[in-house]
Residue, then its C-alpha position, 0 to 999 in steps of 0.5 A: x518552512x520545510x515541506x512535507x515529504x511522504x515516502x509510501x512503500x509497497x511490501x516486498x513481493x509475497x508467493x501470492x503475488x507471484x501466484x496472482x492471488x488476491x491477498x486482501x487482509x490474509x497474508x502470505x510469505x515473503x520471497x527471499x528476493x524481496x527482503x534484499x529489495x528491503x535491504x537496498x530501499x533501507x540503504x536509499x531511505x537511510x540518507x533521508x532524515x526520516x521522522x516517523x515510520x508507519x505500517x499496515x499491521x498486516x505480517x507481510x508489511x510488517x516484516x518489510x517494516x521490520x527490515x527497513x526500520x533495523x536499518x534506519x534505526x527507527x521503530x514504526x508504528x502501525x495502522x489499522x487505516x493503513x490495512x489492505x483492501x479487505x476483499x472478502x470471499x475473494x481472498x486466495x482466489x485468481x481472478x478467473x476463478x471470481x468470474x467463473x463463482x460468482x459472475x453477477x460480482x465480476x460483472x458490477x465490478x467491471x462496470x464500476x470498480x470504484x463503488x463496487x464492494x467485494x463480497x463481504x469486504x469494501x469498495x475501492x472508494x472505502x479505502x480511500x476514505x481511510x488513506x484520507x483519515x490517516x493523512x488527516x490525523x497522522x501526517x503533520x506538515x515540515x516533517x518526513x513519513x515513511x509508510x510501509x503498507x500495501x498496493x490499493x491503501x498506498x494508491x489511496x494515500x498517495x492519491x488522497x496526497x496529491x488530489x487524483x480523481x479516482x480514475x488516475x488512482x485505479x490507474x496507477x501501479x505500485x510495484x512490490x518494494x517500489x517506493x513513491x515519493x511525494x513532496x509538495x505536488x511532485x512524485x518520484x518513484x524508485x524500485x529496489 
């Protein structure tokens, strides 16, 4: 019987991004540069025999989406498990910023960024409960998922997928338009 194969896909890079902003659940433009990114992991993914297609609902995930599913040939579907980190009052903010508004918050955070909420949005550890949900309830075995969704959420799943403590997960980096690949218990990462 064949493997499973998961292929999560950060977003391509948005002007936020670039402005080191926090972007949560508010979304900002695509940079030109990253629908090429989108059109080259196309390129790669259409060689892949891909089953099903999922996205976060988010417009910038959904662009990036759009653009590798034209491509392939496929429609996807979207995800409200597969939404980004809401982090709350912080959206739009730099970090400088968060420590100098609210200090008490970036204090609890540096101690434990895992269970710490951000103003009125979720913890880390929120997150990964529904990357869990969703691997539970939309990723059969012997078939091949693309998920095109958002840094913290793919980390979640892609942790949640491989059985990562949750210190290797806020370890890990994902790169906008990177593209992780899991089969079994191996990673693989491209970057388009």
């Amino acid at each position: 019987m064949a493997e499973r194969i998961v292929y999560i896909m950060r977003h391509g890079q948005t002007v936020w991004n670039l402005e080191h902003r926090i972007q949560g659940r508010k979304d900002s433009a695509l940079l030109p540069e990253s629908l090429l990114a989108a059109k080259r992991a196309a390129a790669y993914l259409a060689g892949q025999s891909i089953d099903k297609v999922f996205s976060s609902p988010l417009p910038r995930a959904n662009q990036t989406a759009d653009i590798v599913c034209g491509a392939l040939g496929l429609p996807h579907s979207s995800s409200l498990l597969l939404l980004e980190c809401d982090h709350g009052k912080c959206e739009g903010m730099i970090r400088e910023q968060i420590d100098i508004r609210m200090p008490e918050f970036s204090k609890a955070r540096k101690a434990d960024k895992w269970v710490t909420p951000w103003p009125d949005g979720e913890a880390y550890a929120d997150v990964y409960c529904r990357a869990e949900r969703f691997a539970a309830t939309e990723l059969e075995e012997a078939k091949r998922y693309l998920i095109i969704a958002h840094e913290m959420i793919n980390k979640c799943l892609a942790g949640a997928l491989l059985h990562w403590e949750h210190d290797r997960i806020m370890c890990f980096k994902q790169r906008n338009t990177e593209l992780l690949v899991i089969n079994g218990t191996d990673l693989m990462t491209y970057v388009f």
